[in-house]
N, C-alpha and C positions, 0 to 999 in steps of 0.2 A: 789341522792334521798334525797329530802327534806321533812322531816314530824314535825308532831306538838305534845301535850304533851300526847294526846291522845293514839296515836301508840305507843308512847315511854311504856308506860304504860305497850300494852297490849306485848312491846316484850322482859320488863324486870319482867314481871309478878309481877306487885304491883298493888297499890289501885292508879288511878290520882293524889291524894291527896298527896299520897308522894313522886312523880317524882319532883324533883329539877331541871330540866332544860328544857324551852320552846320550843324549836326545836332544831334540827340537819340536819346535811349536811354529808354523805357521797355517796364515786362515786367509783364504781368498779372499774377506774382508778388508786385510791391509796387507795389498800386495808387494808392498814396498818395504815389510817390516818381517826381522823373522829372528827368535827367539831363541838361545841352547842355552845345555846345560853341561856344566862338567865337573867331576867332581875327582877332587886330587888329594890320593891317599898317602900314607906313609910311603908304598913301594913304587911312588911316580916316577915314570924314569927321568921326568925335564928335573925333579926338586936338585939342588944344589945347596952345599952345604955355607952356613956366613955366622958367623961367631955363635956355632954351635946351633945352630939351628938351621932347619929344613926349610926354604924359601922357595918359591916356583920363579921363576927368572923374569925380567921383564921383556927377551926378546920371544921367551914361549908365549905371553902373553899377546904378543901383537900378531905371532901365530897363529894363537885360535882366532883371532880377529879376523885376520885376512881367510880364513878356513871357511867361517861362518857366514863372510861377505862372499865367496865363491858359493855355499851353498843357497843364499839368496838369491844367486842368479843364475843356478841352476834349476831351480825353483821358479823362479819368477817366468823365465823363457823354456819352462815345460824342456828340462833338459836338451835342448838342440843345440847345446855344443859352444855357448857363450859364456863365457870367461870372464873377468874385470883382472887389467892388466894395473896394479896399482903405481901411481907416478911417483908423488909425494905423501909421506906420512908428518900427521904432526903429531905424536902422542905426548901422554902428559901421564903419570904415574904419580898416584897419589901415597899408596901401602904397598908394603908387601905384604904379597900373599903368602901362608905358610899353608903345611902339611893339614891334611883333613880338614878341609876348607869343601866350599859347593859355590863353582862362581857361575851365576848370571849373565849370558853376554848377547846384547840385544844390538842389532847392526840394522839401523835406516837406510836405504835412498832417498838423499833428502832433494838430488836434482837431476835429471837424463835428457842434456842437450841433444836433443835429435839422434838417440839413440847411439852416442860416439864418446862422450865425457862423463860421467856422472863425479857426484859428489854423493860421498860416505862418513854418516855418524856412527861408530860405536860406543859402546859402554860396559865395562865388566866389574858386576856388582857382586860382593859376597854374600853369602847367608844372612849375614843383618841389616842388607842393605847398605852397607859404604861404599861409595864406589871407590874403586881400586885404580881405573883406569881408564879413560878417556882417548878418543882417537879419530880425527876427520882426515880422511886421506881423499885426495883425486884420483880417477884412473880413464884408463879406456877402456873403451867395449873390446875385448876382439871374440872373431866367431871362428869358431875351428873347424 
């Protein structure tokens, strides 16, 4: 199931405006796995400027992470209102990202202690494939 920024919207119940990522990709075949996409142009509002150049920041990146990891589990639990409250991050920033870039950011559940703890792979990859940025954080379930 592939949709666009629209859906994402109405299934993480925001405003358009502040969904951070263009599309996603999940398949009832890996239910534990789900897939976006985002691409960051010249007029992005997170870019900041670092010796003359337009950089996307590293705390916007762990942003889309934890966005994409919410929309997995809104996804996964057929929208009924559960959450992942993240504990700990450990990320690891490999590049920066600049302007007119297309990043890949693909977020696992790699573990769901009786539906209360899990453990979280992400990864956000550019257009050619390098990864930018790595990131396993714990959290909890909660249900709203």
């Amino acid at each position: 199931m592939e949709t666009d920024r629209k859906a994402i919207a109405k299934l993480l119940d925001m405003p358009e405006k502040e969904v951070g990522i263009d599309r996603y990709l999940y398949t009832p075949a890996f239910p534990n796995e789900v897939k976006a996409w985002k691409f960051i142009g010249k007029h992005d509002p997170a870019l900041r400027r670092y010796q003359n150049r337009l950089y996307y920041p590293p705390t916007a990146l762990i942003g889309l992470l934890d966005l994409v990891t919410e929309l997995l589990f809104r996804l996964k639990f057929n929208g009924l209102g559960v959450v992942p409250a993240l504990v700990a991050n450990d990320a690891r920033f490999r590049k920066p990202v600049m302007s007119e870039t297309e990043l890949l950011i693909q977020v696992k559940l790699l573990r769901n202690y009786k539906g209360r703890i899990g453990i979280f792979s992400g990864v956000i990859a550019d257009q050619r494939g390098d990864i930018v940025a790595e990131n396993i954080c714990r959290g909890t379930i909660i249900k709203i």
